[in-house]
Structure formats: C-alpha cells, structure tokens
C-alpha positions as CSV (number, residue, x, y, z in Angstrom):
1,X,0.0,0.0,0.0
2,X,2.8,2.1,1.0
3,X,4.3,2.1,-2.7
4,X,1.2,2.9,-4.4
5,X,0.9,6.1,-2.1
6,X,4.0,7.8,-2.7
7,X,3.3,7.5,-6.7
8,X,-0.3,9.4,-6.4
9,X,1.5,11.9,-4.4
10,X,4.0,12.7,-6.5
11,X,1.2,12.9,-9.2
12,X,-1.0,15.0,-7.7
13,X,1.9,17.5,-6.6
14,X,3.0,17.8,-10.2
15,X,-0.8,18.0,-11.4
16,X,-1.0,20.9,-9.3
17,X,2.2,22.8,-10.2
18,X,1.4,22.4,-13.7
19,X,-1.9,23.2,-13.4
20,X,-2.9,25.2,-16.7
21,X,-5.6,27.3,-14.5
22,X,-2.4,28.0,-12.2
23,X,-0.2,28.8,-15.6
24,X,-3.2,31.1,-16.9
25,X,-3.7,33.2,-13.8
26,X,0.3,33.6,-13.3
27,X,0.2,34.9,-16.9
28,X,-2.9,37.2,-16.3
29,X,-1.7,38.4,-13.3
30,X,1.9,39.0,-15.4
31,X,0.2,40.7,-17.8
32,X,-1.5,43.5,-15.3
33,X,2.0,44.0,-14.2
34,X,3.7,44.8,-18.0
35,X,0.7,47.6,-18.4
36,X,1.0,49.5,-14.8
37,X,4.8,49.1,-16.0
38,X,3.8,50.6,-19.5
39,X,1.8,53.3,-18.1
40,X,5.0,54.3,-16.2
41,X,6.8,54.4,-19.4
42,X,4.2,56.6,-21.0
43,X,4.1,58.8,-18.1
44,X,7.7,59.4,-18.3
45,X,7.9,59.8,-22.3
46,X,4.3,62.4,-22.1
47,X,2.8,60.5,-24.2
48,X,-1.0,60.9,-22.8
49,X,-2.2,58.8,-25.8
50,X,-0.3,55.8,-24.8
51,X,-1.8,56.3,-21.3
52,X,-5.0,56.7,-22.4
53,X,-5.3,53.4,-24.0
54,X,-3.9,51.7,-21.2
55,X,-7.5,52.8,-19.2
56,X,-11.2,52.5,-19.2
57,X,-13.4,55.8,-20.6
58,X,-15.2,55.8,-17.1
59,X,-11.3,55.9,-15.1
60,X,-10.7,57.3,-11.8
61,X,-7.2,58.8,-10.4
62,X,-8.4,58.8,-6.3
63,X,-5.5,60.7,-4.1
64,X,-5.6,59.1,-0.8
65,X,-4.3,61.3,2.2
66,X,-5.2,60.3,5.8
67,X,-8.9,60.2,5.8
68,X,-9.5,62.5,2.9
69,X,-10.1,60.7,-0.8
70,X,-9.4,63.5,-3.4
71,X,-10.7,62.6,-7.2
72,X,-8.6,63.6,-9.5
73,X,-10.2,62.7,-12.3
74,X,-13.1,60.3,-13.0
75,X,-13.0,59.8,-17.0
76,X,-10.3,59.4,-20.0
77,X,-10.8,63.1,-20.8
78,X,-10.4,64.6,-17.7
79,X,-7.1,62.1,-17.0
80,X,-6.0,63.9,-20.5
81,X,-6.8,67.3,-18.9
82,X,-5.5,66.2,-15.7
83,X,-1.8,65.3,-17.2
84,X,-1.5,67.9,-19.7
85,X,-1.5,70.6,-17.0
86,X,0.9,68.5,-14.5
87,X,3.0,67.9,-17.4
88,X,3.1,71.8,-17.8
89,X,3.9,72.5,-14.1
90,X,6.5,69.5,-13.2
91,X,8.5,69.5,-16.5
92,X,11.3,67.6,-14.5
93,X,9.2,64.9,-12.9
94,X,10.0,60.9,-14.0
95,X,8.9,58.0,-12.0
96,X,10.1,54.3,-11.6
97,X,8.9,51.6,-10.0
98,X,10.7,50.3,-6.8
99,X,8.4,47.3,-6.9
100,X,5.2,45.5,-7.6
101,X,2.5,42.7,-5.9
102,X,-1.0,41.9,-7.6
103,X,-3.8,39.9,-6.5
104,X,-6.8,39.1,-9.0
105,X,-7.6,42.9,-10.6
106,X,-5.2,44.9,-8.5
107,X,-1.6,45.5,-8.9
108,X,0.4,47.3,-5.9
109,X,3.1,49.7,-6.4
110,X,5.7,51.1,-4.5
111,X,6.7,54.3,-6.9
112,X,9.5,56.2,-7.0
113,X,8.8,60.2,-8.2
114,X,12.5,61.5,-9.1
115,X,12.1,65.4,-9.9
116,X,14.2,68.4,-10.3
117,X,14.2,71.3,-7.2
118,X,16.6,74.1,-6.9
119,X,18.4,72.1,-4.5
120,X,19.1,69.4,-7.2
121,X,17.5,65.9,-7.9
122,X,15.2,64.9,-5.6
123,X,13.0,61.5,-4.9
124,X,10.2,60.5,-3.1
125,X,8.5,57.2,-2.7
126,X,4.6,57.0,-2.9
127,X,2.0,53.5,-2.8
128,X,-0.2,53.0,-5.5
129,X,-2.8,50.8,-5.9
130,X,-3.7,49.8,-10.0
131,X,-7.3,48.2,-9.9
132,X,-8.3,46.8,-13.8
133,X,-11.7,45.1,-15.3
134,X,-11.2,43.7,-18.6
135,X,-7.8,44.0,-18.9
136,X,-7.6,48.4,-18.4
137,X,-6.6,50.3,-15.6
138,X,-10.1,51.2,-14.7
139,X,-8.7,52.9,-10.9
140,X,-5.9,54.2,-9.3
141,X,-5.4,55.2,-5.8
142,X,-2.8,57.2,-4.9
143,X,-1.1,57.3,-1.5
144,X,0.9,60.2,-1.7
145,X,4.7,60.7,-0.6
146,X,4.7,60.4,3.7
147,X,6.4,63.5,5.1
C-alpha cells in the first residue's frame, strides 16, 4: 500500500504545479503588471495617448491622504486634462517603479517620483494601488509621498 501512495503523491503534486488554470492566472496576473509598467513608461515619455489606452473611458485617479479621498479625475478626458497641466507644471518629474504585488484585478506599487528642485534631484517614494476590469486600468489610488 505504502508504494502505491508515494506514486499518487507525487502525481498530484506535479498536477497541481502544472496546473494550466495556475499557468493562466500567473500569466494574467503578469500581464496586469507589464501595463502598470507601461503606463509608467508613458508617463515618463508624455505620451498621454499611450496612457489613455492603457485605461477604461469611465477611469478614476483617487489621491488618498489620511482620511481625505481627493478625485482627480473620473474619465479618460479629464485624466488627458488632468496630465496635460501637470505635465506643464513639473516638467522635471519621471517615476520608476521600486516594486510591484497583484492579487486578481489589483496591482500594488511602491513608486519612486525623481524630480528636479533648486536644490538638485530629488525622490520620493509613494504607494499606488492599480485596480483593472477587462484588462484596463479602470482605478488608481494614490497614497501620496509620507512626510
């Protein structure tokens, strides 16, 4: 009996690992990643129209600060709006990503703002929180930089 066990373990432990639903959702998940990644690189090249596809027409930018939620914007025109005048008033300002963790529609960020002061190059480190339905950004809430 003991020799029959070990066998059906082994195959059910390799079942699971290569589970195609498992392989499928790693990939999903992946792929949520590559676009809050993309958006980045769209934010740092000013390319709105990039951004814009990257999102759903109904989006919302939410600014989280202790108990106050501040929308930013709440559709794909007023995001363009939105980043065409803080494009205008932080020439200097990049971001990166310091890291990433996603769940089923959501994609954490830890982000990294790098900007120019009088006082030279200077960073700060904000959360993010991506949330997507059918495969666009469709909210973001942003935990700005702690003082």
């Amino acid at each position: 009996m003991k020799k029959t066990v070990i066998p059906l373990l082994v195959l059910v432990a390799c079942f699971t690992l290569m589970n195609p639903t498992n392989a499928a959702f790693s990939a999903f998940v992946k792929n949520q990643e590559q676009i809050v990644y993309s958006y980045i690189a769209a934010f740092n090249a000013r390319d709105i129209d990039a951004m814009l596809e990257m999102v759903t027409d109904d989006v919302q930018w939410l600014s989280i600060s202790g108990d106050k939620i501040t929308v930013e914007a709440k559709s794909k025109e007023v995001l363009r709006t939105t980043m065409v005048e803080y494009f205008k008033s932080c020439a200097s300002c990049r971001s990166r990503l310091g890291h990433t963790f996603s769940s089923n529609n959501r994609v954490s960020a830890l982000e990294v703002a790098i900007f120019q002061t009088s006082k030279g190059v200077q960073e700060q480190r904000s959360v993010s929180l991506y949330e997507f339905s059918n495969g666009l950004i469709k909210r973001v809430y942003y935990f700005p930089a702690e003082k």
